[in-house]
N, C-alpha and C positions, 0 to 999 in steps of 0.2 A: 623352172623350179618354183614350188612355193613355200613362200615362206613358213616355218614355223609358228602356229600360233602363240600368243605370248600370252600366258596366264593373265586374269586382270584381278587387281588386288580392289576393293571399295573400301574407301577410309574416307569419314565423313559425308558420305551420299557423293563421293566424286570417286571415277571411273579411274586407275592408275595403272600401267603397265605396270607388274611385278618383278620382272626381271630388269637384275642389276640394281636394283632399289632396296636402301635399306627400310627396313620397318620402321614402321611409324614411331615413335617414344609414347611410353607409357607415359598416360594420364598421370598428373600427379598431385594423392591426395588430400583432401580436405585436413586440413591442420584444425581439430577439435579443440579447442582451449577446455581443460577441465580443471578446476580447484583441486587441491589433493587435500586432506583432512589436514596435514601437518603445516599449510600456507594460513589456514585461517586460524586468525590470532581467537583461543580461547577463553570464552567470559573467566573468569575464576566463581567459583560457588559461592563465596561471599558479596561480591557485586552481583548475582543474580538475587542471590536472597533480599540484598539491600534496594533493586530493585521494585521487586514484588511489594516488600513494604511499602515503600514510597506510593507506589499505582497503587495499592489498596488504599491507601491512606487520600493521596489528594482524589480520588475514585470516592471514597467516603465524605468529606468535606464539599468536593460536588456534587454530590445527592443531595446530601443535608441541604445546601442551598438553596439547590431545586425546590425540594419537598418545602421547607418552613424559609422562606427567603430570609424575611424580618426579622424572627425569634432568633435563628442562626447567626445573620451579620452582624446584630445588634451587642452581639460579645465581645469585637470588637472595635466596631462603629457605629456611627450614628444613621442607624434607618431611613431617617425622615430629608435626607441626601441625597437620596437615590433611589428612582421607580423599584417599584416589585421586578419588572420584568427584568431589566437590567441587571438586578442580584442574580437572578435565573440564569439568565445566558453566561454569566460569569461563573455559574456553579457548572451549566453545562460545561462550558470549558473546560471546567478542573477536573470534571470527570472523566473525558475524551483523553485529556492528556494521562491521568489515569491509569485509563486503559492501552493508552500508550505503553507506558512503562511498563505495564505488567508484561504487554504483548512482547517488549523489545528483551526481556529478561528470559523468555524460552528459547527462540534461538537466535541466527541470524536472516530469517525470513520472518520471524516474527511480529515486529515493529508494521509490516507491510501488509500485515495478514489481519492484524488487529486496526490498523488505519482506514480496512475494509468495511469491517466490523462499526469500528468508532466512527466514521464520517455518518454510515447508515442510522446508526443512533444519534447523531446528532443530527441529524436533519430530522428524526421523528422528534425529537425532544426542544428544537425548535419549533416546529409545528406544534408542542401540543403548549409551551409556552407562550406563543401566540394566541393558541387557544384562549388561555386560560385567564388571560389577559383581559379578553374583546375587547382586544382595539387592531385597529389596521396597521402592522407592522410588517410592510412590504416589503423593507430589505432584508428584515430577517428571513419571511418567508423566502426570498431568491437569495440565501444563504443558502439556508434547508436544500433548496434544488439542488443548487451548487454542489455543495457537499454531496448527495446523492450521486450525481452525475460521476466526480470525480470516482467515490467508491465503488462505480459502474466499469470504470475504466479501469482502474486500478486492481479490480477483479480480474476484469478478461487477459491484464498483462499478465498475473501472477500463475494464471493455467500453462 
């Protein structure tokens, strides 16, 4: 007599007799983690507004610094203290962070989206500080890259 052939089951690129054998268990799936709207804590409309002020405001006071370094600090301090360039970089600051705050008051991607933004202009607005300067100021300029690079990254993460 011959035997019965015995059905053959493939699970996993391997060869199994079917009979007598239970099935294989289902896969089991991918656990998604997703935020629900109700987990994340809601700016309130007055701390956005209060926000926005503030980055428009130290956003303004860093310009200002940029643009007229001397005429500007000189409101509060004493000019003849401290290089031109140094005012500058210190206005660029105020205005990055600025733009910070404005960015961080739209949503909660905001802050990250604007620090995209803000590093990029701030490595142009080093560069052109240096410029404006003519003098060789090396680490700022590998600031500038710095900062570039990072909003380079900081980009591709946020896709």
């Amino acid at each position: 007599m011959h035997p019965i052939p015995t059905p053959i089951l493939r699970t996993r690129g391997l060869a199994v007799p079917s009979r007598g054998l239970p099935a294989p268990p289902p896969r089991p799936a991918m656990a998604v983690s997703r935020v629900s709207p109700q987990s994340v804590r809601a700016v309130p409309p007055r701390a956005t507004r209060a926000a926005k002020i503030t980055g428009i405001y130290i956003g303004l006071v860093g310009l200002a610094l940029f643009v007229a370094p001397e005429s500007c600090f000189s409101l509060l301090f004493d000019p003849q203290e401290l290089r031109a360039i140094w005012i500058r970089v210190f206005g660029i600051l105020c205005a990055v962070l600025g733009w910070y705050y404005y960015g961080a008051a739209r949503d909660s991607r905001g802050f990250l989206e604007a620090s995209v933004s803000g590093r990029l202009g701030l490595a142009a607005a080093l560069c052109a500080a240096v410029a404006m300067d003519r003098q060789k100021h090396w680490g700022l300029l590998l600031l500038a890259a710095t900062n570039a690079v990072g909003a380079y990254f900081m980009h591709r993460a946020l896709r």
